[in-house]
MIDOSE-1310 file (N, C-alpha, C; in nm, 2 decimals, decimal comma, always signed):
residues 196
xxxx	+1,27/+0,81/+2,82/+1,30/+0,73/+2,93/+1,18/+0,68/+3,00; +1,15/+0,55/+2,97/+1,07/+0,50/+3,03/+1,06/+0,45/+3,18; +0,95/+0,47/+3,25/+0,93/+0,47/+3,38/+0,78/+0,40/+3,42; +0,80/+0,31/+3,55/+0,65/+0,29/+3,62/+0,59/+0,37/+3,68
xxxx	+0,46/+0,35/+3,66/+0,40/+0,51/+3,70/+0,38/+0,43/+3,86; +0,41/+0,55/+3,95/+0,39/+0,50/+4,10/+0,30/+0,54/+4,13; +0,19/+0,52/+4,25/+0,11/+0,57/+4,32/+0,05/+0,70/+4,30; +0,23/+0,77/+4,37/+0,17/+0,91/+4,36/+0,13/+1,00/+4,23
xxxx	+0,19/+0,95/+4,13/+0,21/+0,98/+4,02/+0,11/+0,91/+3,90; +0,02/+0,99/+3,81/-0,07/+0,94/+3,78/-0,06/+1,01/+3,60; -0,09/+0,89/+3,53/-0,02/+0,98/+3,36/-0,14/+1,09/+3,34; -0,06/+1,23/+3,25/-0,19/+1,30/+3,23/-0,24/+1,27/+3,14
xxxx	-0,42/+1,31/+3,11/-0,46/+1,24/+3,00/-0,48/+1,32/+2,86; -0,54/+1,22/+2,75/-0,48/+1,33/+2,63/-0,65/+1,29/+2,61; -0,66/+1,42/+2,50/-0,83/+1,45/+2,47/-0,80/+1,44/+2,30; -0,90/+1,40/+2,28/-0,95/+1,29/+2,09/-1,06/+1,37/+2,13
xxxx	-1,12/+1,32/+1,98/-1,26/+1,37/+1,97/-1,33/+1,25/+1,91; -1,45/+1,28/+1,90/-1,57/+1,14/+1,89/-1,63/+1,19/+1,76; -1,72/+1,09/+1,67/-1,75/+1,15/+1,55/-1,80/+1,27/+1,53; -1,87/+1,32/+1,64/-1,92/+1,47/+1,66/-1,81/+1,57/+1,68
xxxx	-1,72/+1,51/+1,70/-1,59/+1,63/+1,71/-1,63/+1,70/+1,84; -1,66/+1,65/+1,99/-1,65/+1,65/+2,07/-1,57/+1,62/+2,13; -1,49/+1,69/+2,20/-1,38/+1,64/+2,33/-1,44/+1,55/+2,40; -1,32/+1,44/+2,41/-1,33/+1,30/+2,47/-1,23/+1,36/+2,55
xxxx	-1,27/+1,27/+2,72/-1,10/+1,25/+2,74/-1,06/+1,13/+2,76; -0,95/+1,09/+2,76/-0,93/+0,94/+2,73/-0,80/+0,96/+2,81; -0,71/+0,84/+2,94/-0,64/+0,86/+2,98/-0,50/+0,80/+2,98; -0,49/+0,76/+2,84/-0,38/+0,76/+2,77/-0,36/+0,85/+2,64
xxxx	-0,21/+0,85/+2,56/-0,24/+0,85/+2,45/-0,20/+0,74/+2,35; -0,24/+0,71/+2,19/-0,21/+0,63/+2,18/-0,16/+0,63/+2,06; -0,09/+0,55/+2,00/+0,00/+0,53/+1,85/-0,05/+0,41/+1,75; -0,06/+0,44/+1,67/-0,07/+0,36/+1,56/+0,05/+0,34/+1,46
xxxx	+0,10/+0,19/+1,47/+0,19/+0,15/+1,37/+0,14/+0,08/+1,26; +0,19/+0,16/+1,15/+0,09/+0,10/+1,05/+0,21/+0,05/+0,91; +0,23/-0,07/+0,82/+0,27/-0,07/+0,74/+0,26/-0,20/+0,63; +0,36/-0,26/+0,58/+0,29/-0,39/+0,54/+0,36/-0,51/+0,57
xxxx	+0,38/-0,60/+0,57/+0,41/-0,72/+0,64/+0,59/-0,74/+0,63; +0,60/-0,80/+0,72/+0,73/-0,83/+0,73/+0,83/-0,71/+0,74; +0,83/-0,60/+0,81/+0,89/-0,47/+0,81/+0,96/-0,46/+0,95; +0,91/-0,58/+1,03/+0,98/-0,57/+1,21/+0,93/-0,47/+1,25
xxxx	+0,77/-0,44/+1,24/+0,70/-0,36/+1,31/+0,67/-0,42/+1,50; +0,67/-0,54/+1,50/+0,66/-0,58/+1,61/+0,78/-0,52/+1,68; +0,88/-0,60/+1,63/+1,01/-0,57/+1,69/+1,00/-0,40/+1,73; +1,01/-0,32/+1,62/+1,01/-0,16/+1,64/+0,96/-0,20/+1,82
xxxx	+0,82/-0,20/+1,79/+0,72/-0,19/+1,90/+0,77/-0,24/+2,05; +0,80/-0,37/+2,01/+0,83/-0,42/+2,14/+1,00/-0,36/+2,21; +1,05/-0,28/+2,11/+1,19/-0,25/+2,16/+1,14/-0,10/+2,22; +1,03/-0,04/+2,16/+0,99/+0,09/+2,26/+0,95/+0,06/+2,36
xxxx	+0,88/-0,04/+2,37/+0,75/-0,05/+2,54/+0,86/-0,12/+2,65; +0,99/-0,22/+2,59/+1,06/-0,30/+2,67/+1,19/-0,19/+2,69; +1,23/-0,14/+2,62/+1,34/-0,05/+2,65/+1,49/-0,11/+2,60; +1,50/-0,19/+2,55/+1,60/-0,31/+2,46/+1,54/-0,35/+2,33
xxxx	+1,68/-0,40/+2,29/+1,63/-0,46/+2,17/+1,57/-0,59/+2,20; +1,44/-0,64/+2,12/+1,38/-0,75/+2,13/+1,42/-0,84/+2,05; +1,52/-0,93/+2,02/+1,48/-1,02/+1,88/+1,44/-1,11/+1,91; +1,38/-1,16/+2,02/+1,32/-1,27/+2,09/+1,15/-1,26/+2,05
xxxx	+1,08/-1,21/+1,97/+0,98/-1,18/+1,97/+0,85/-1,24/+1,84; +0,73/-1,24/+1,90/+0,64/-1,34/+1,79/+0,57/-1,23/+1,68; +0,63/-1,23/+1,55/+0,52/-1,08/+1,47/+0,40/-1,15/+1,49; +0,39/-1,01/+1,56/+0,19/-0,97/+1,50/+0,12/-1,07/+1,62
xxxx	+0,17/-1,15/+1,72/+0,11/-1,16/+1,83/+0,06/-1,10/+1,89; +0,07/-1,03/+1,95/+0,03/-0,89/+2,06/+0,01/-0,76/+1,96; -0,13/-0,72/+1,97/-0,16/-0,61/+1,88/-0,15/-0,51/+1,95; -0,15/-0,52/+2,11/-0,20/-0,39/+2,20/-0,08/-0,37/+2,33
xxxx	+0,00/-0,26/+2,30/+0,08/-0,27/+2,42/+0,09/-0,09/+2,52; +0,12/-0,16/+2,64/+0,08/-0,04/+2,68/+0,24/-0,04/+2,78; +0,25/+0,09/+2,85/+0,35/+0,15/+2,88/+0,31/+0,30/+2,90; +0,41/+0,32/+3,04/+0,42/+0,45/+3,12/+0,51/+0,50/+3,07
xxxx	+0,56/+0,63/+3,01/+0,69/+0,70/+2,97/+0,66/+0,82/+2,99; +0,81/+0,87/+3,03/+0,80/+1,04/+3,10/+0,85/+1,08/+2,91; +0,75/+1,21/+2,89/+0,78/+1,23/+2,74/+0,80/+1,39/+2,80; +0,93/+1,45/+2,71/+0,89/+1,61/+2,75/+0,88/+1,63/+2,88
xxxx	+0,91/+1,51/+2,98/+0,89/+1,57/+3,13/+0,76/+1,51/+3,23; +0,71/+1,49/+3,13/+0,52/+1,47/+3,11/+0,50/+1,30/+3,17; +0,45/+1,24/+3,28/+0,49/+1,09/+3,28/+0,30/+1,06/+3,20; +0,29/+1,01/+3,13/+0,21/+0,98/+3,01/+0,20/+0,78/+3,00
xxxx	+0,06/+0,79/+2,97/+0,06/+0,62/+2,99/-0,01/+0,63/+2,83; +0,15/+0,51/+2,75/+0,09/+0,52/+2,62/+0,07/+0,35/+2,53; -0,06/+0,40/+2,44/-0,12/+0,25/+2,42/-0,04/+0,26/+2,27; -0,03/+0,13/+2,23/+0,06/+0,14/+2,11/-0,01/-0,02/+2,04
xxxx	-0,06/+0,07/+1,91/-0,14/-0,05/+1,84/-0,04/-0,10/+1,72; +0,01/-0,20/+1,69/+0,06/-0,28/+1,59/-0,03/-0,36/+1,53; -0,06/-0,24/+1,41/-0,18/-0,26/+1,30/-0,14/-0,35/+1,22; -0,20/-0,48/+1,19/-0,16/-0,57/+1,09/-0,22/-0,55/+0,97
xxxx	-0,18/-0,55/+0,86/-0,25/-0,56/+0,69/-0,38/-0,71/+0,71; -0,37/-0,81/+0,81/-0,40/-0,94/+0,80/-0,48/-0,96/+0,89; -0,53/-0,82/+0,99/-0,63/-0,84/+1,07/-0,77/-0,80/+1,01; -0,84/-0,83/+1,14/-1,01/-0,82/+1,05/-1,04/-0,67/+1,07
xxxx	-1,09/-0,65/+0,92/-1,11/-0,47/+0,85/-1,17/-0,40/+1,02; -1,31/-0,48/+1,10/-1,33/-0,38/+1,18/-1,24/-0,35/+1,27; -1,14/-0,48/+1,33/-1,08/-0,49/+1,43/-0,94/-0,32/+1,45; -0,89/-0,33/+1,27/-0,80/-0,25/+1,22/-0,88/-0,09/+1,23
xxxx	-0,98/-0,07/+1,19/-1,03/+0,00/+1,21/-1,04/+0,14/+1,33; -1,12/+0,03/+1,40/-1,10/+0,06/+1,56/-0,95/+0,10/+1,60; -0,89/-0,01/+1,57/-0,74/+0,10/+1,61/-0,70/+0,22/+1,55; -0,74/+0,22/+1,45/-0,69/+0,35/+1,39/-0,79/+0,51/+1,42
xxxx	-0,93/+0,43/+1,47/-0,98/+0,56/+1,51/-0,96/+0,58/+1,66; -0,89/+0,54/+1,72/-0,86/+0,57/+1,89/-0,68/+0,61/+1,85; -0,64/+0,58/+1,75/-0,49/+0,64/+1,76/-0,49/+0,78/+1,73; -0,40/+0,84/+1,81/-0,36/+0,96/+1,84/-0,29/+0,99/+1,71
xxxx	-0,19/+0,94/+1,70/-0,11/+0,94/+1,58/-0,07/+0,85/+1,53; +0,01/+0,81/+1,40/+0,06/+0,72/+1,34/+0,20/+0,72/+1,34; +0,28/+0,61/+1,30/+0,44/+0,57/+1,26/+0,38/+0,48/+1,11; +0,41/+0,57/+1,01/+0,41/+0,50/+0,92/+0,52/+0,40/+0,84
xxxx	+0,50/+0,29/+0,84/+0,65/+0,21/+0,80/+0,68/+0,14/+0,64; +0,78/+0,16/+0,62/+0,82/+0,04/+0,51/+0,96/+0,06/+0,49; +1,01/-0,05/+0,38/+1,11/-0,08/+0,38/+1,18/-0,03/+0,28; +1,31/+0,01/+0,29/+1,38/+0,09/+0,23/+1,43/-0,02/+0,11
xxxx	+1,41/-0,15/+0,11/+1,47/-0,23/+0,08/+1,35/-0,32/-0,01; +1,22/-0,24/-0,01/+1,12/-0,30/-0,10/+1,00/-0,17/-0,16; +1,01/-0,15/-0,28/+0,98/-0,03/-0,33/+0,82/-0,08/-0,30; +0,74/-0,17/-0,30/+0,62/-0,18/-0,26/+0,61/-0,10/-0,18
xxxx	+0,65/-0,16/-0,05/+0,58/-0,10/+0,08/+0,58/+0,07/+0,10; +0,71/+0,10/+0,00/+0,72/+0,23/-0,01/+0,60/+0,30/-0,08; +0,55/+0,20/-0,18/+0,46/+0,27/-0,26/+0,30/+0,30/-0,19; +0,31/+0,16/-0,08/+0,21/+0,13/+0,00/+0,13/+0,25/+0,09
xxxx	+0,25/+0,35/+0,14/+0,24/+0,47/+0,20/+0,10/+0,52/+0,14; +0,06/+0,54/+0,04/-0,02/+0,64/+0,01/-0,18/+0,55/+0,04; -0,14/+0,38/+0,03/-0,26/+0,37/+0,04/-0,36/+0,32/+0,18; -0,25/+0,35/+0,30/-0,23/+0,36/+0,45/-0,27/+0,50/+0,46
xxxx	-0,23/+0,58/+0,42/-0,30/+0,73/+0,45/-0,45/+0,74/+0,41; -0,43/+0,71/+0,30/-0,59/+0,71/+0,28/-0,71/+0,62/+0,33; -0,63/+0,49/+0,42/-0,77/+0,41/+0,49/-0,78/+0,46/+0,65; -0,63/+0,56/+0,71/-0,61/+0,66/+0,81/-0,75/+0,76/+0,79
xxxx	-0,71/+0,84/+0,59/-0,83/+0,96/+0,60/-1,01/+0,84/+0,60; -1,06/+0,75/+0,56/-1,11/+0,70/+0,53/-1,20/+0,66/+0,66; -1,10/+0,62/+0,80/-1,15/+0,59/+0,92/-1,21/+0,73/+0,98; -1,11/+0,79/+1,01/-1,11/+0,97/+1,03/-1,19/+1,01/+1,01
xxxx	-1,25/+1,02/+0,86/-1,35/+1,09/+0,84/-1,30/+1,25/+0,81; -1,39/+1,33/+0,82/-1,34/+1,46/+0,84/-1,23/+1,55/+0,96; -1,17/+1,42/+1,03/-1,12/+1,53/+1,09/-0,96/+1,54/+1,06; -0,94/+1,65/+1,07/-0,79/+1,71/+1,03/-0,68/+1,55/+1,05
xxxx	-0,56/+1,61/+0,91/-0,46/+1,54/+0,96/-0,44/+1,51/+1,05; -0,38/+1,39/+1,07/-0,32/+1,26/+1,24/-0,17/+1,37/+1,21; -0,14/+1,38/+1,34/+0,03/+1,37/+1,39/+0,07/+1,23/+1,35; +0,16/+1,22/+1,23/+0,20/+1,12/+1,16/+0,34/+1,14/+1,18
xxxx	+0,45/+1,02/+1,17/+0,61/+1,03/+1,15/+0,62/+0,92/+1,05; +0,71/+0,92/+0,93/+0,75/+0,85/+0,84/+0,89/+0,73/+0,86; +0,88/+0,62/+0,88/+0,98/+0,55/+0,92/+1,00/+0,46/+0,80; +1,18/+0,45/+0,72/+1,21/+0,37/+0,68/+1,28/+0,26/+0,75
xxxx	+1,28/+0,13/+0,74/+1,34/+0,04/+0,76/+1,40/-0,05/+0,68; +1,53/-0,18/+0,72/+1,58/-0,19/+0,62/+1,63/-0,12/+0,55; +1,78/-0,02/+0,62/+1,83/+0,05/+0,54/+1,93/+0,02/+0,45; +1,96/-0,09/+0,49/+2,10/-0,18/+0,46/+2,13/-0,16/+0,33
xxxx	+2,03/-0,20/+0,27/+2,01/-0,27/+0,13/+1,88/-0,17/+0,06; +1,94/-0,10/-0,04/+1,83/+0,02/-0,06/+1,79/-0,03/-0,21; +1,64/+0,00/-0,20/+1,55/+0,05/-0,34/+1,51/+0,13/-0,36; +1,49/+0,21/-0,22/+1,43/+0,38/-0,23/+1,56/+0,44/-0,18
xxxx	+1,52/+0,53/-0,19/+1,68/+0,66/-0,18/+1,63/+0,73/-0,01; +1,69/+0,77/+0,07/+1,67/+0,84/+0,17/+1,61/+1,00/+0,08; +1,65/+1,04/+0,03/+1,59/+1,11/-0,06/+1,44/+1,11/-0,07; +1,44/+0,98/-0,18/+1,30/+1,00/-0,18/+1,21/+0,97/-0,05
xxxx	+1,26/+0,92/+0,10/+1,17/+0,91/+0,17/+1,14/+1,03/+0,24; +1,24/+1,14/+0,25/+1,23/+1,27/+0,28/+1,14/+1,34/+0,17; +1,17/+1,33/+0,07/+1,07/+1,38/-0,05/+0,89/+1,34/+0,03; +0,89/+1,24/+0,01/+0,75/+1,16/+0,05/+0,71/+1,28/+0,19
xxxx	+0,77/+1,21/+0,30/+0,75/+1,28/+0,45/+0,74/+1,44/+0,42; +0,78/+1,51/+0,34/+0,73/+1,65/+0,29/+0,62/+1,73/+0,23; +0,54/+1,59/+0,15/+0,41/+1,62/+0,07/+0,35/+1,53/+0,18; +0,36/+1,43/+0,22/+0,20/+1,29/+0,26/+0,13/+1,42/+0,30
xxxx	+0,12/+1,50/+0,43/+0,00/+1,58/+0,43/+0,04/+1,73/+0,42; -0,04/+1,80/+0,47/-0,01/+1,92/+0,44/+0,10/+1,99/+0,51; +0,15/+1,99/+0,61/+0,26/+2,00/+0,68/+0,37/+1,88/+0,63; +0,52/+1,88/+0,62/+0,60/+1,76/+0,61/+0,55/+1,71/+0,76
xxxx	+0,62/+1,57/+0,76/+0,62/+1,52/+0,89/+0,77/+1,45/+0,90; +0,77/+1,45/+0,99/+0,94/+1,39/+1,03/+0,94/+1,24/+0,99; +1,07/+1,28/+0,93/+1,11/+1,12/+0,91/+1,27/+1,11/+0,92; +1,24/+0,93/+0,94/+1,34/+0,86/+1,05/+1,39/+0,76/+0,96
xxxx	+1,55/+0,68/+0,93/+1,53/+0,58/+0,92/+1,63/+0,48/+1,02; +1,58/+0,32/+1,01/+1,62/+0,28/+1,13/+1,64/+0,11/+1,09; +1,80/+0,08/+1,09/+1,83/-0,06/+1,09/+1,74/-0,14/+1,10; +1,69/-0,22/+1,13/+1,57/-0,33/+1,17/+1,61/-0,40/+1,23
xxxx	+1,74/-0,49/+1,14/+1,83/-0,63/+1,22/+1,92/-0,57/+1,37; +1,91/-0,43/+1,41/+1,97/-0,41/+1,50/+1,96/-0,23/+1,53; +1,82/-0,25/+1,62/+1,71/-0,14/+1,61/+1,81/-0,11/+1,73; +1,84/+0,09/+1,70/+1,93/+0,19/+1,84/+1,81/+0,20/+1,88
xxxx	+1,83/+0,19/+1,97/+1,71/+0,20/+2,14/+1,68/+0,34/+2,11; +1,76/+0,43/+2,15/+1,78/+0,59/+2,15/+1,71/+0,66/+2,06; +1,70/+0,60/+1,94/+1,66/+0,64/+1,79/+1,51/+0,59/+1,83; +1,47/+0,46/+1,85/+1,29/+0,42/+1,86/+1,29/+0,51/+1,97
xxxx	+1,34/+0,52/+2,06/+1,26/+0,67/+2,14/+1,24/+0,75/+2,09; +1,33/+0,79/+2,02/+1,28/+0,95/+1,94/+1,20/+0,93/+1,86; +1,18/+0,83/+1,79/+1,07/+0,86/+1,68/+0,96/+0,85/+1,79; +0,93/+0,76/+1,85/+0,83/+0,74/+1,94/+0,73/+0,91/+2,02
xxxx	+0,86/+0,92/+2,07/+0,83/+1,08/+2,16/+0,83/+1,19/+2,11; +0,87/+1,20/+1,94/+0,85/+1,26/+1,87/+0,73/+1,24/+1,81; +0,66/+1,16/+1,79/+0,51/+1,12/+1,73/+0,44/+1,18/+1,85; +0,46/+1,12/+1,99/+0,36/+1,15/+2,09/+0,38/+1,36/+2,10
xxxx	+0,47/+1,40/+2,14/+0,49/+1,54/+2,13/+0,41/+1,58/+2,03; +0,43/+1,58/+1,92/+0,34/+1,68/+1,80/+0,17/+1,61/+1,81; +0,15/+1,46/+1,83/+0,01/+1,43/+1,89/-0,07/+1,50/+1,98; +0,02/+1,54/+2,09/-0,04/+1,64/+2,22/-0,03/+1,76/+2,13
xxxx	+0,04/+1,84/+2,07/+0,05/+1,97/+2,04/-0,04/+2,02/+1,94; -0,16/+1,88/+1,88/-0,22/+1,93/+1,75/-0,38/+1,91/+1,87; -0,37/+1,79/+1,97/-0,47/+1,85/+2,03/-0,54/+1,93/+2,15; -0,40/+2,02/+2,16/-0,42/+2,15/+2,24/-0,50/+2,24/+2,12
């Protein structure tokens, strides 16, 4: 349930670490959506930060969005990067090393992007460096019309890292509000909980 943060009320902050594996604190937290083109990753994005469905919306305009949401109770101010395949390597980069966690995407409906997954994790471990698995969540989209099996995206979301991570799938042409919340505040919850 998203909310403006008032006056009195101020988001608490979440702590990352810096290449030295030093506690940062930084006073958001933040998400990274990562997958390959044409997947209505904007859309996803803009239907969490607005609270409706968007289909009024430009892909891959706006890379950086921000928003106050009570998560868990918790009123939290969260930055949400919509990582493009088509932006510049350092620009991509940088997002992914300030994100908290990921939403990893593709389409249920194109065995590529399915296949794509592994090579999104590895420019995730690549930025990272050494430090421990991201709080990741697995999202198919385009379920309408299947190439991959729900199956095998459960399969996948069980091995990507060493723990499964949750996975979701979700209409695209007509994204439940309810459902992008949960994935959302399910990414941000296990994000705070890996860095306590």
């Amino acid at each position: 349930m998203g909310g403006a943060c008032s006056s009195s009320q101020k988001p608490a902050q979440a702590h990352t670490t810096n290449s030295s594996n030093a506690p940062v604190s930084k006073d958001y937290v933040s998400v990274g959506v990562l997958g390959g083109t044409d997947l209505a990753k904007t859309r996803l994005v803009s239907t969490y930060i607005h609270g409706r469905d968007d289909s009024d919306y430009d892909p891959t305009v706006e890379l950086e969005f921000n928003k106050n949401d009570t998560v868990n109770g918790e009123l939290l101010r969260v930055r949400v990067y919509n990582i493009a395949n088509t932006m510049d390597r350092s620009d991509r980069d940088e997002f992914i090393a300030d994100s908290d966690g990921f939403v990893l995407v593709f389409s249920a409906h194109d065995r590529e992007s399915f296949e794509e997954i592994s090579a999104l994790k590895s420019q995730i471990a690549d930025v990272r460096k050494q430090k421990a698995a991201p709080a990741a969540v697995l999202l198919a989209m385009e379920i309408g019309s299947r190439q991959v099996s729900k199956d095998e995206g459960s399969k996948l979301a069980s091995k990507l890292y060493e723990k499964a991570v949750p996975y979701f799938e979700l209409e695209s042409g007509n994204p439940n509000i309810e459902q992008v919340r949960t994935i959302f505040h399910t990414l941000i919850t296990n994000a705070q909980q890996m860095q306590r």
